[in-house]
Structure formats: structure tokens, C-alpha cells
TORMARGU-637951 format. One record per residue: residue in three letters; x, y negated, z negated of N, C-alpha, C, CB in turn. Coordinates in Angstrom, 3 decimals. Atoms other than C-alpha are relative to their C-alpha. Glycine has a CB too. Example, Ala and Ser with C-alpha at 12.3 -4.5 7.8 and 13.67 -1.06 7.14 Angstrom:
BEGIN
TORMI,aa,n.X,n.Y,n.Z,ca.X,ca.Y,ca.Z,c.X,c.Y,c.Z,cb.X,cb.Y,cb.Z
TORMI,ala,0.890,1.190,0.000,12.300,4.500,-7.800,0.900,-1.200,0.000,-0.992,-0.027,-1.246
TORMI,ser,-0.820,1.190,0.060,13.670,1.060,-7.140,-0.770,-1.090,-0.730,0.414,-0.462,1.415
//
This chain:
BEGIN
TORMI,aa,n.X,n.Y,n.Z,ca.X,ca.Y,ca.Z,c.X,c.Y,c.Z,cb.X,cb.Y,cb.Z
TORMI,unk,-1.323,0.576,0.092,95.969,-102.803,-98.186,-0.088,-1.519,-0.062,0.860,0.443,1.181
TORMI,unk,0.267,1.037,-0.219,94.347,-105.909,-98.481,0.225,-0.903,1.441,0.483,-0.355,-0.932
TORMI,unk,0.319,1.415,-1.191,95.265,-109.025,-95.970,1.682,0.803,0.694,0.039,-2.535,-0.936
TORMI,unk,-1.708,-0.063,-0.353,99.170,-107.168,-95.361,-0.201,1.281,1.038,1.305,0.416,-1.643
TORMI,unk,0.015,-1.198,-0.742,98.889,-104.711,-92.381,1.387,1.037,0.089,-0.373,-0.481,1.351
TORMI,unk,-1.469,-0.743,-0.024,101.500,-101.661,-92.426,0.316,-0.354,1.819,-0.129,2.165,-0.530
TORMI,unk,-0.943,-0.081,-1.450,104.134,-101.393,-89.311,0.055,1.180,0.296,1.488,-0.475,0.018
TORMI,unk,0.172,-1.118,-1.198,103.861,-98.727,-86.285,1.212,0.777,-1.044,0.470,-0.526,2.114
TORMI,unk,-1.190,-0.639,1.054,105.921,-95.701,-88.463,0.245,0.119,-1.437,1.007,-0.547,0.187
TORMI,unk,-0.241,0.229,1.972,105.246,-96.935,-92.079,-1.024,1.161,-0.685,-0.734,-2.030,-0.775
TORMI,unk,0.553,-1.043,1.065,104.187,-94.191,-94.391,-1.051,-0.827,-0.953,1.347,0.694,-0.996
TORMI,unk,1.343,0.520,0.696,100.969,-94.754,-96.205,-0.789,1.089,-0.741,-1.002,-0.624,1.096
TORMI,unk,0.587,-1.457,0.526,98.681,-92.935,-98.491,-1.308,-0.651,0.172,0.429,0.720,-1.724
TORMI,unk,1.526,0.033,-0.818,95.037,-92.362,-97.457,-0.472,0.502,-2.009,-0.411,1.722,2.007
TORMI,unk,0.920,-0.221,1.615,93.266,-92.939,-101.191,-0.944,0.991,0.425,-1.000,-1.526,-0.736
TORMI,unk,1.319,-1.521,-0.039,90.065,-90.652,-99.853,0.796,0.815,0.097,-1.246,0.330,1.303
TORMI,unk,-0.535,-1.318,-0.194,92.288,-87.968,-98.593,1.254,0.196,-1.128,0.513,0.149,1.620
TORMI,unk,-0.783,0.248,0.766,94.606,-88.832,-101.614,1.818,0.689,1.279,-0.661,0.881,-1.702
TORMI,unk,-1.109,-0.551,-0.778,97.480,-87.803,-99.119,1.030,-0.734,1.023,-0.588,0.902,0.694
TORMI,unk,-0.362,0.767,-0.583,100.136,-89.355,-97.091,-0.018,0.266,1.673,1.054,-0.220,-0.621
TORMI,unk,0.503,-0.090,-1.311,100.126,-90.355,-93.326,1.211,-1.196,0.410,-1.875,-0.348,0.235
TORMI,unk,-0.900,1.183,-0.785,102.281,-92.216,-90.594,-1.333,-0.716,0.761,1.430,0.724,1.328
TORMI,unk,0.669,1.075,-0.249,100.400,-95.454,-89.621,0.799,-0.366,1.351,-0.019,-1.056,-1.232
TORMI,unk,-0.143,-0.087,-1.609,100.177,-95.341,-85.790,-0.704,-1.302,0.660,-0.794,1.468,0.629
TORMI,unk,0.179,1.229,-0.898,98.150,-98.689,-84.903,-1.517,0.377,-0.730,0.392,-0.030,2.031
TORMI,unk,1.498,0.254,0.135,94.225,-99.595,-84.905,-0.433,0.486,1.054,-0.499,-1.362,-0.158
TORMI,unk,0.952,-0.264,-0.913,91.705,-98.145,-83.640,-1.851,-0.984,-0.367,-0.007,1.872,-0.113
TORMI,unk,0.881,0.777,0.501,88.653,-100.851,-84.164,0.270,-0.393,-1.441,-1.183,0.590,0.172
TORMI,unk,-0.571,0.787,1.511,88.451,-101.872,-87.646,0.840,1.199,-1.135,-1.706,-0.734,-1.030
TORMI,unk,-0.648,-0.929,0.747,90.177,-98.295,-88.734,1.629,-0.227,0.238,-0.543,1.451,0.416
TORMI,unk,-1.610,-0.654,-0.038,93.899,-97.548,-89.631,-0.311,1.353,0.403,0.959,0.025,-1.583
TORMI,unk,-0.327,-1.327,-0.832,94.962,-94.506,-87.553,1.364,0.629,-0.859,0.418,-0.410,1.873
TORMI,unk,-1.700,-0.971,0.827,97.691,-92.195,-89.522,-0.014,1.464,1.009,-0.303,0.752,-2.472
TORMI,unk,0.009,-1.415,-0.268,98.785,-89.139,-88.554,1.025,1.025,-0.796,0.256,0.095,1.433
TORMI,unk,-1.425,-0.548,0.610,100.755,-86.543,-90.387,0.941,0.170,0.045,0.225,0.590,-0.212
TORMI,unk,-1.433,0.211,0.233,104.009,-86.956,-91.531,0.522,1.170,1.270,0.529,0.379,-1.861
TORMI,unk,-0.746,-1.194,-0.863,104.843,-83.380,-89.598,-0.827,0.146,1.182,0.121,1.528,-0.788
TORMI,unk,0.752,-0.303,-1.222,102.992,-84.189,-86.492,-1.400,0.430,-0.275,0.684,1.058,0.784
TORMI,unk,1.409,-0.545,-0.067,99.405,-83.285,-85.988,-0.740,-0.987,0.359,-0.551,0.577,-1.201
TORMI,unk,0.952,1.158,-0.781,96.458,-84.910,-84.985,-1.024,-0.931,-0.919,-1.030,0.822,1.115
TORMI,unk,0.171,1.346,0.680,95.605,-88.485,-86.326,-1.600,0.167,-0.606,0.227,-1.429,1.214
TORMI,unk,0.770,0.678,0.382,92.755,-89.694,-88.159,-0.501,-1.004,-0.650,-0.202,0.338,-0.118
TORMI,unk,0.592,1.723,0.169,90.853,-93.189,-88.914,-0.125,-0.240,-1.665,-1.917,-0.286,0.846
TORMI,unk,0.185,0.044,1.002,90.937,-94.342,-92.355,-0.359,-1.999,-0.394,1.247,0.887,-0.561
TORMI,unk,0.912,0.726,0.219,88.873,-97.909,-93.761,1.427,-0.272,-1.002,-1.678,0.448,-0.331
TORMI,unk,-0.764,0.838,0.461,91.068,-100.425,-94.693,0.297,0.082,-1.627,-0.543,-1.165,0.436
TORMI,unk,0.334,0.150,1.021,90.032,-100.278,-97.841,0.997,1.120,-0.867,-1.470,0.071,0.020
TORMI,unk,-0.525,-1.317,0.409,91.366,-96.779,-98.373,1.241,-0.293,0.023,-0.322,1.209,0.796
TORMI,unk,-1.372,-0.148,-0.856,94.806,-97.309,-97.475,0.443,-1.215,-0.935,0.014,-0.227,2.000
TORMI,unk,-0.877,0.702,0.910,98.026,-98.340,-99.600,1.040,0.470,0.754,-0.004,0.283,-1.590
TORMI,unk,-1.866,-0.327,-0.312,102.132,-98.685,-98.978,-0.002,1.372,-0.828,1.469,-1.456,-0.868
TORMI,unk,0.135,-0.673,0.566,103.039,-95.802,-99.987,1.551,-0.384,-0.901,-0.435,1.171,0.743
TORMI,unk,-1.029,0.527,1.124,105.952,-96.365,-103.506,1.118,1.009,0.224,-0.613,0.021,-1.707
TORMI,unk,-1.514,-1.280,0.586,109.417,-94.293,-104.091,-0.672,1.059,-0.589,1.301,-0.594,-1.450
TORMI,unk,0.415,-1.001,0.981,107.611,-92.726,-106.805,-1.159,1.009,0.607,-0.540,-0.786,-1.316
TORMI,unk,1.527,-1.114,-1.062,104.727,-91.080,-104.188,1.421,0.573,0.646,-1.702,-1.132,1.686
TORMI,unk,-0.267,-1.008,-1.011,107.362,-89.649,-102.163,0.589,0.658,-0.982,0.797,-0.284,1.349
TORMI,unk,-1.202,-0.942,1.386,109.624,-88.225,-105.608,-1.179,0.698,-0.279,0.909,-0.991,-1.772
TORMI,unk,0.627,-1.030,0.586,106.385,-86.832,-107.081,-0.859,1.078,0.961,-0.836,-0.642,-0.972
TORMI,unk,0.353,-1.124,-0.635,104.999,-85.058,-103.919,1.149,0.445,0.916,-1.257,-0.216,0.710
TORMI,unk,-1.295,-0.738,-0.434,108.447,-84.151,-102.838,-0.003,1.042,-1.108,1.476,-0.979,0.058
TORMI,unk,-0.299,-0.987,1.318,108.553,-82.346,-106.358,-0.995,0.858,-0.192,0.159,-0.700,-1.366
TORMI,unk,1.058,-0.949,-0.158,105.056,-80.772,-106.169,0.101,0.725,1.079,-1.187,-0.528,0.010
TORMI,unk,0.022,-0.413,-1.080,105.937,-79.550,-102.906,0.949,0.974,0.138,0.055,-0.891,0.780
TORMI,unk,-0.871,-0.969,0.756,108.941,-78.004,-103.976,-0.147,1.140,-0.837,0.544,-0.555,-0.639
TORMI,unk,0.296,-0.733,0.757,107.555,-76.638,-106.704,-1.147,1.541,0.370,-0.386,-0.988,-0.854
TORMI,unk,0.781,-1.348,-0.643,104.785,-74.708,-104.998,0.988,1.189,0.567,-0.979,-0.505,1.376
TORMI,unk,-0.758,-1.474,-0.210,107.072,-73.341,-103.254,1.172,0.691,-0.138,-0.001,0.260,0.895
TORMI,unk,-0.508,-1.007,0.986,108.881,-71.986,-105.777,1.566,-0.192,0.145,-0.532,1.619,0.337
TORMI,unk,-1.344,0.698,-0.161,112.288,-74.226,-104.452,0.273,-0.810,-1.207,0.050,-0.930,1.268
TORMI,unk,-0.145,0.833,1.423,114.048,-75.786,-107.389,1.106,-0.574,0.780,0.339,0.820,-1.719
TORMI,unk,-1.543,0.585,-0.295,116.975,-77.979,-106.392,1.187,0.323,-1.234,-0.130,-1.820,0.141
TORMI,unk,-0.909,-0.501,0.775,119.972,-76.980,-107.580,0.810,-1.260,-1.200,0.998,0.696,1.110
TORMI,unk,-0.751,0.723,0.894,121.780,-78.731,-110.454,1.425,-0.651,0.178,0.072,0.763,-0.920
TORMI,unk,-0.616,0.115,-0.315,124.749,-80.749,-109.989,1.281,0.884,-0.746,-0.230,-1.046,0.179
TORMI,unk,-1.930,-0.098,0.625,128.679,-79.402,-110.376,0.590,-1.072,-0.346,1.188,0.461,1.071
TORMI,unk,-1.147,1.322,0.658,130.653,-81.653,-112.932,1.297,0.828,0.302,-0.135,-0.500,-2.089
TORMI,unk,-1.924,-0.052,0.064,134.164,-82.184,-112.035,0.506,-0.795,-0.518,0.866,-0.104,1.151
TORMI,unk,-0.908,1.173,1.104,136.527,-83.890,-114.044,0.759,-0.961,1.374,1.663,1.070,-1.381
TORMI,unk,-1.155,0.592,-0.833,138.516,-84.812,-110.796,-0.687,-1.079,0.962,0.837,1.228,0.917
TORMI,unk,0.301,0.573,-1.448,136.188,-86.093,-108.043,-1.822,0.209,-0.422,0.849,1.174,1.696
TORMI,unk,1.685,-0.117,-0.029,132.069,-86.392,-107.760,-0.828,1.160,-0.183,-0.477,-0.367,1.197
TORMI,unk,0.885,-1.014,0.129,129.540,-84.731,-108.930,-0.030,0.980,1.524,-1.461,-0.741,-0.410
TORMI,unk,0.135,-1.090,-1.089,128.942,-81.404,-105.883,-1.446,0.633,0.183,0.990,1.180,-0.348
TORMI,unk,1.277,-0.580,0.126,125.659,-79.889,-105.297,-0.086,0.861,0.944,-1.061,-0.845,0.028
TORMI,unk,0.506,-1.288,-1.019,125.235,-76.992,-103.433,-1.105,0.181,0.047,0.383,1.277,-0.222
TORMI,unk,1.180,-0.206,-0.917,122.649,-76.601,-100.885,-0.727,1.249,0.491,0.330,-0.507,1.026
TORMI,unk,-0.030,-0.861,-1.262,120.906,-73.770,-99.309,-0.386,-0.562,1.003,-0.691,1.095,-0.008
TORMI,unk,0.657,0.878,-1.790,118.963,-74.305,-95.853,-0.962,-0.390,-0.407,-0.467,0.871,1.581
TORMI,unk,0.619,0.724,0.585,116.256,-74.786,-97.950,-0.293,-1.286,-0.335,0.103,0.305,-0.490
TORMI,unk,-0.926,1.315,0.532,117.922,-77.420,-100.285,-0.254,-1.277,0.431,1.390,0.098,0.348
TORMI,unk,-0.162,1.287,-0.812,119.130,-79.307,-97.806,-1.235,-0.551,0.864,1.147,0.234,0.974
TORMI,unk,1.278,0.691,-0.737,116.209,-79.649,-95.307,-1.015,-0.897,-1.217,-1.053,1.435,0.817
TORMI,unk,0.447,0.527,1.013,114.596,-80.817,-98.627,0.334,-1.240,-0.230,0.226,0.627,-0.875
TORMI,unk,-0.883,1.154,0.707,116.903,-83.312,-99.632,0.158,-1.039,1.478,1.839,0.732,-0.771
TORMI,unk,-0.109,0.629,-1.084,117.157,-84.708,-95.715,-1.253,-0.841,-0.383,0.067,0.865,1.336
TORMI,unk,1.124,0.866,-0.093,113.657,-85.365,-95.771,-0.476,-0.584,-1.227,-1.033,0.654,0.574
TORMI,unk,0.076,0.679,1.089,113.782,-86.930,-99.323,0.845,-1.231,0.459,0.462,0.797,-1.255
TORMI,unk,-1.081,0.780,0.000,116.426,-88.874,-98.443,-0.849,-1.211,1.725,1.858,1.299,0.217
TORMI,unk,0.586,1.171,-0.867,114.819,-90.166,-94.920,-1.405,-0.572,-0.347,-0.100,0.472,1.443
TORMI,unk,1.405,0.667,0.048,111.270,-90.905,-96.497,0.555,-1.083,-1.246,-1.552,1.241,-0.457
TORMI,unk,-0.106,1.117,0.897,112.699,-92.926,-99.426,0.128,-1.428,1.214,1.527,0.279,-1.162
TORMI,unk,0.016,1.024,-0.450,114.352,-94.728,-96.479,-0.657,-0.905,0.960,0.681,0.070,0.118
TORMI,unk,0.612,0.843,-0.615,111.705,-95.583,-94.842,-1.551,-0.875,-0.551,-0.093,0.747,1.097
TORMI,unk,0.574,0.734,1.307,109.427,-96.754,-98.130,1.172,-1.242,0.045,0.004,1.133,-1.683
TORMI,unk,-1.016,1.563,0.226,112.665,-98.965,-98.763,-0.326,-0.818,1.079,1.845,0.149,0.069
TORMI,unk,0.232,0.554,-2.012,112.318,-100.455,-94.701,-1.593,-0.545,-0.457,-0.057,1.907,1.830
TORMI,unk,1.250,0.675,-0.443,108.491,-100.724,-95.252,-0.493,-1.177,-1.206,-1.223,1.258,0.242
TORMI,unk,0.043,0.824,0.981,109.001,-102.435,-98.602,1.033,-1.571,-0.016,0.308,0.973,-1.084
TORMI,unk,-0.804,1.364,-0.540,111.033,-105.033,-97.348,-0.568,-0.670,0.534,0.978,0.016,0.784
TORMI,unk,1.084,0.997,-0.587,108.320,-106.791,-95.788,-0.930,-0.838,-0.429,-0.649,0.477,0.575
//
């Protein structure tokens, strides 16, 4: 990440493990992540390690989806009032956590 250290919480992608990670602090000269859904951390070499973009969380939000076999639904045009989109439980848990990882790319990109 060069000379710019991420912040306690900032999403990051681990180039060796091509995968993303929450950036928990230092441990000696390693970044510490741990997975997004909890689990247990591991050390990754400065070197390895990038912000992670909008476009990393849209295209493994969409591969992730896709595996499993979730499509988001298409919007409802109304002539009267806003587009509508119906959710299932699916869907929505989908779209939450799309919606809170963009905002915390936006938050870590503000720095």
C-alpha cells in the first residue's frame, strides 16, 4: 500500500490470497486482516496489500451472487413514482451488505 497505512476497519485486498480482509492493526512489520464475516486473522507483507476500489466490492458481490445462483431482481418502472425492486431475504441481505461495503470503500477513500 506503499507509504499510506489503511484505518482499524478498512477493507483491503490481500494480492497473495487475491481476496478481501478487514485491516485490524500491526502485528510487527505485517498487516493483520481478518475476514469480512469474522474468523480468524492473518499477517499479510505490506507489499501484498491494497485499498480495496467500488469496483472489487461490485465484481465479487456479483461473483458471489452468481455462484449462488441469486440474481437480483430487476427494477419495476412506474410512470408515477420511483423505480421499486422487490426483495427476497436473500435480495435484501445482499443488497445491505452491498450497500454497507461500498460505504465503507467510500469512508476509506476519503483519506
Amino acid at each position: 500500500m506503499g507509504d499510506m497505512s489503511p484505518r482499524v476497519g478498512q477493507l483491503v485486498r490481500d494480492l497473495g490470497r487475491d481476496t478481501v480482509g478487514v485491516y485490524m492493526g500491526m502485528a510487527g512489520p505485517y498487516f493483520m486482516l481478518r475476514p469480512v464475516n469474522g474468523g480468524r486473522e492473518w499477517s499479510v507483507a505490506a507489499g501484498a496489500l491494497r485499498p480495496l476500489a467500488v469496483e472489487d466490492v461490485r465484481a465479487d458481490l456479483s461473483d458471489a451472487l452468481e455462484a449462488a445462483g441469486i440474481a437480483l431482481p430487476t427494477p419495476t418502472v412506474s410512470l408515477t413514482g420511483p423505480p421499486v425492486i422487490e426483495l427476497g431475504r436473500c435480495g435484501l441481505v445482499a443488497a445491505v451488505r452491498l450497500a454497507t461495503a461500498l460505504r465503507l470503500v467510500a469512508e476509506g477513500a476519503g483519506e
